[in-house]
C-alpha positions as CSV (number, residue, x, y, z in Angstrom):
1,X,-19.1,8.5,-18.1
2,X,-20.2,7.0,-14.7
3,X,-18.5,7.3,-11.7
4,X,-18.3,3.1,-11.8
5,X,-16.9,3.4,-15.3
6,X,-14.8,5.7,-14.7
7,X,-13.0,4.6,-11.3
8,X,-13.0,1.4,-13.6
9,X,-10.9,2.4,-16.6
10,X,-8.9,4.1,-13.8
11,X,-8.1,1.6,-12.0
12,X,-7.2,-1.2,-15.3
13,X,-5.2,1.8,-16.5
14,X,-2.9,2.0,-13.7
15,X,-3.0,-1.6,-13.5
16,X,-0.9,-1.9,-16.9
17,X,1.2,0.2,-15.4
18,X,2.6,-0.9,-12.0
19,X,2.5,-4.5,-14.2
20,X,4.8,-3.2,-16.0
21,X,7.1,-2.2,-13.4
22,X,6.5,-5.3,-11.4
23,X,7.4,-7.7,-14.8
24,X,10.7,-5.5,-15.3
25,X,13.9,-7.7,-14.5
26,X,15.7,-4.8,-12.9
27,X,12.7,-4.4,-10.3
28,X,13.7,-7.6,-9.1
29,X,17.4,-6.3,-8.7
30,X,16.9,-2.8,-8.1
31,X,19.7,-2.2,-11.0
32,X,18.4,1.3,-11.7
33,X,17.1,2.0,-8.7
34,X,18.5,4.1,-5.8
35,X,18.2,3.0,-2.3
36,X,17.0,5.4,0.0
37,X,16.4,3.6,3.4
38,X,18.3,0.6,4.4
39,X,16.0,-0.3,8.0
40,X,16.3,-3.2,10.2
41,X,13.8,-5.4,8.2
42,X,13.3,-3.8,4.9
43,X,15.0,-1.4,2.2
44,X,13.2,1.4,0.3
45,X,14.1,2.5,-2.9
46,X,13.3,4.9,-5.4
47,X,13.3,5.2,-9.5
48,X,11.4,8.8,-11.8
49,X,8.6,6.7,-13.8
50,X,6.2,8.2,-16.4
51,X,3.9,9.0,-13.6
52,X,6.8,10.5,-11.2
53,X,9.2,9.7,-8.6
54,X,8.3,6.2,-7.4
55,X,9.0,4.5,-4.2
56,X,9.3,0.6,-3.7
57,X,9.8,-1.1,-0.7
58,X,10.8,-5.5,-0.6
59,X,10.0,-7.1,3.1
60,X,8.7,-10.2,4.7
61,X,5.6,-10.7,6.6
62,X,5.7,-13.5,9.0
63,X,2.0,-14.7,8.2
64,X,-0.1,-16.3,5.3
65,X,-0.7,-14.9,2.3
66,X,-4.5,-15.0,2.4
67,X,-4.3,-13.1,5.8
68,X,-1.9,-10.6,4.6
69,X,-3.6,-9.5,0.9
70,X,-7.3,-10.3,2.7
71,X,-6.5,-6.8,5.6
72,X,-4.9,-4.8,3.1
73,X,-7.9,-5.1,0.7
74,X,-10.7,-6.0,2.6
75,X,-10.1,-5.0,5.9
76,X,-9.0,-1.4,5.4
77,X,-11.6,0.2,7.6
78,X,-9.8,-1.7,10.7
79,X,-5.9,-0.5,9.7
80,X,-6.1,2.8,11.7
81,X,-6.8,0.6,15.2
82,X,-3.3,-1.2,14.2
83,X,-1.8,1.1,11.8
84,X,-0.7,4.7,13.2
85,X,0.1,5.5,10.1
86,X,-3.8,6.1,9.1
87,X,-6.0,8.8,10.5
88,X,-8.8,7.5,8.6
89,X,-9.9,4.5,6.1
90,X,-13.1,3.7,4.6
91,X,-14.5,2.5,1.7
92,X,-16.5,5.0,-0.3
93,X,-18.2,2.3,-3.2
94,X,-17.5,-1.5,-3.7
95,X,-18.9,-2.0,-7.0
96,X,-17.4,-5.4,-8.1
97,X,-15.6,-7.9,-5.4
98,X,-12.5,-6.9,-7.2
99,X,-12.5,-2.9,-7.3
100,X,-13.7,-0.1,-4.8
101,X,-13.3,3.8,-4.2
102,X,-11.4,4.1,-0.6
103,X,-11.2,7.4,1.0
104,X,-8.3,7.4,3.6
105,X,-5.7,9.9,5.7
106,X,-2.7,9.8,6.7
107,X,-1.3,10.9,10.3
108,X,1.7,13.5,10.2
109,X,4.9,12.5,9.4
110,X,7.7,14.5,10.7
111,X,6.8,18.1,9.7
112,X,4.2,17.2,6.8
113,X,0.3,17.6,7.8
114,X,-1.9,14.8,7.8
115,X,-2.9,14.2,3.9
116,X,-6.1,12.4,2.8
117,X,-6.6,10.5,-0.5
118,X,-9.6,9.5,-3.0
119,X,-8.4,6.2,-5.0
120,X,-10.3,3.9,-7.1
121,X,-8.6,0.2,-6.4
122,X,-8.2,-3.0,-8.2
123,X,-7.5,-6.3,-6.5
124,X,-6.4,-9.6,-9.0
125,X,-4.6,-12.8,-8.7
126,X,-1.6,-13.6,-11.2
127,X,0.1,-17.1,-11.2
128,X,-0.4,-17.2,-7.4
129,X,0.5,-13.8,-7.2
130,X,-1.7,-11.1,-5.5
131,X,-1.6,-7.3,-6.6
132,X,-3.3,-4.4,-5.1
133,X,-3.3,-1.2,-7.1
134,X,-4.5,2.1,-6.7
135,X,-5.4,5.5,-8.7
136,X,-6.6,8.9,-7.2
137,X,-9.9,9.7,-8.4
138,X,-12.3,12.6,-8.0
139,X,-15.7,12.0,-7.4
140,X,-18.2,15.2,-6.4
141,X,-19.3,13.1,-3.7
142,X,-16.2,13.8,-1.9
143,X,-14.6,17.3,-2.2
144,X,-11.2,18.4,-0.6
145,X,-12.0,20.3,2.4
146,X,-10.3,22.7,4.5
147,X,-9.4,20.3,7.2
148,X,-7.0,18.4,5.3
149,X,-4.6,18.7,2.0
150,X,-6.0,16.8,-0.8
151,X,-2.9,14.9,-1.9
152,X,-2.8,12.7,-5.3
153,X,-1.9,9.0,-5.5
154,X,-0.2,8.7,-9.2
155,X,0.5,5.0,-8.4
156,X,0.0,2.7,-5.2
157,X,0.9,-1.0,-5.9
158,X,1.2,-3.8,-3.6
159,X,2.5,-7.3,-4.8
160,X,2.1,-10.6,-2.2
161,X,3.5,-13.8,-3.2
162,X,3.8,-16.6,-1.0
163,X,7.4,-17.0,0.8
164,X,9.5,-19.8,-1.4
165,X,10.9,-21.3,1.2
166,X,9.0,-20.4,4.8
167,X,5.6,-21.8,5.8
168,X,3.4,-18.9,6.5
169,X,5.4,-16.2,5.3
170,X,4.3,-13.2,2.6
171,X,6.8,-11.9,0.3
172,X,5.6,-8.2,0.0
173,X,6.8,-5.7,-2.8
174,X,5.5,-2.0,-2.8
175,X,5.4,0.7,-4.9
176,X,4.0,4.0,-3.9
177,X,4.1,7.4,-6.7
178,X,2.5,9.8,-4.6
179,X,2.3,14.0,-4.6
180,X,1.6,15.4,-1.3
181,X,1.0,19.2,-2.6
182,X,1.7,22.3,-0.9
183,X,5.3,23.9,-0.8
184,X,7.4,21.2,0.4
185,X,11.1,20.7,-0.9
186,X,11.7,18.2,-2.6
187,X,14.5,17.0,0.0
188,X,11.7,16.8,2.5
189,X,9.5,15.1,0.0
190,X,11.8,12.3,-0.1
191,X,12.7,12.0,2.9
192,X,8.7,11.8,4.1
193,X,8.0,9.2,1.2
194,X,10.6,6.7,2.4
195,X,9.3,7.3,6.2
196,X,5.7,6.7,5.6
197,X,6.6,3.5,3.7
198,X,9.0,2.1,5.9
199,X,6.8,3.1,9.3
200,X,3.7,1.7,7.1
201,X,5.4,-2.1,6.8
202,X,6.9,-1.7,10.5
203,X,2.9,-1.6,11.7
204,X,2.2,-4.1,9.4
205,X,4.8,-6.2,10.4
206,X,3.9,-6.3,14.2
207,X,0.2,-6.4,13.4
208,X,1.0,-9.6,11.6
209,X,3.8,-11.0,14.2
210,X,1.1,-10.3,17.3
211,X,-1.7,-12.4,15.4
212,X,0.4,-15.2,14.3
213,X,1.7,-15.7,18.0
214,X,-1.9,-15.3,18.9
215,X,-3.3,-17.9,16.8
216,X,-0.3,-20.6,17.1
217,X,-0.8,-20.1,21.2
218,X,-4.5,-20.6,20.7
219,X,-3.4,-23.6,18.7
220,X,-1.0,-25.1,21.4
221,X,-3.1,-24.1,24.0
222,X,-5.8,-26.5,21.7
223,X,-3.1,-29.0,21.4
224,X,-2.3,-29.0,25.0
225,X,-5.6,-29.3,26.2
């Protein structure tokens, strides 16, 4: 098999699965799942799935949906200028508009090393809902080195609907199912998982907030003129 055809049947495959977790009622009300972050904006969770422990994080991005899903699929190789999260981001292959092979890093987060990651990604568009999912994949093209831990993304989901009731405003679930190898306890483990995704919407959050107030003074400025 190919390395398109097989980041391909990678990617669908993990699609069905975050679907499924998305389309569960008691995602929407996190029934069975425990919270383990309550922050100032945004709550993170946490559930085991087939694939592992999971991690899912609800918040609010004060900017349109097109802008929103558009930087976290197209524009990855920009995030680590906004997002300190990211050592690193690139995109590896792009062989259909809707799925690519990104190779990224992380920067450390409290006493865990920066990780980097090898994931095939699919994009799609559901009832006016936008997903985002991703699948490590190895490809020879892109060994682990000694730099860096090679850590494995069993599931990364993102889900982007447009706000019900505010003008310009992203509804944002994700879902992140991650190992991050070497000996860490699993304490620490979950501790770091619900700190990289709560730090990872903070950035995003002021990215968006700075270019929305950008824009709208450009447009009053406009206005005013």
């Amino acid at each position: 098999m190919g390395m398109y055809a097989h980041a391909l049947k990678n990617a669908v495959e993990v699609f069905e699965e975050a679907m499924e977790i998305f389309n569960d009622p008691k995602f929407e009300t996190k029934d069975d799942w425990k919270k383990e972050v309550q922050g100032e904006s945004a709550s993170v969770y946490s559930k085991h799935i087939k694939s592992g422990k999971a991690f899912a994080l609800r918040g609010e991005i004060p900017w349109h949906i097109e802008d929103v899903f558009e930087s976290n699929w197209s524009d990855v190789e920009a995030m680590p200028e906004w997002n300190s999260n990211i050592a690193f981001s690139r995109k590896v292959l792009r062989p259909t508009p809707n799925m690519d092979i990104v190779h990224y890093a992380n920067n450390e987060v409290l006493i865990v090393k920066s990780r980097d990651f090898v994931v095939s990604r699919l994009k799609r568009e559901i009832n006016g809902k936008r997903y985002c999912i991703a699948r490590s994949i190895e490809i020879p093209e892109l060994p682990e080195t000694k730099e860096r831990v090679r850590g494995i993304v069993h599931l990364g989901a993102g889900r982007f609907v447009p706000h019900p009731t505010k003008e310009n405003a992203t509804c944002i679930d994700l879902i992140l199912c991650m190992d991050l190898k070497g000996m860490l306890p699993k304490t620490i483990v979950n501790t770091v998982m619900a700190r990289l995704m709560e730090k990872d919407y903070e950035q995003q959050l002021r990215y968006f907030e700075r270019v929305r107030d950008q824009k709208l003074g450009k447009e009053d400025a406009n206005n005013g003129a």
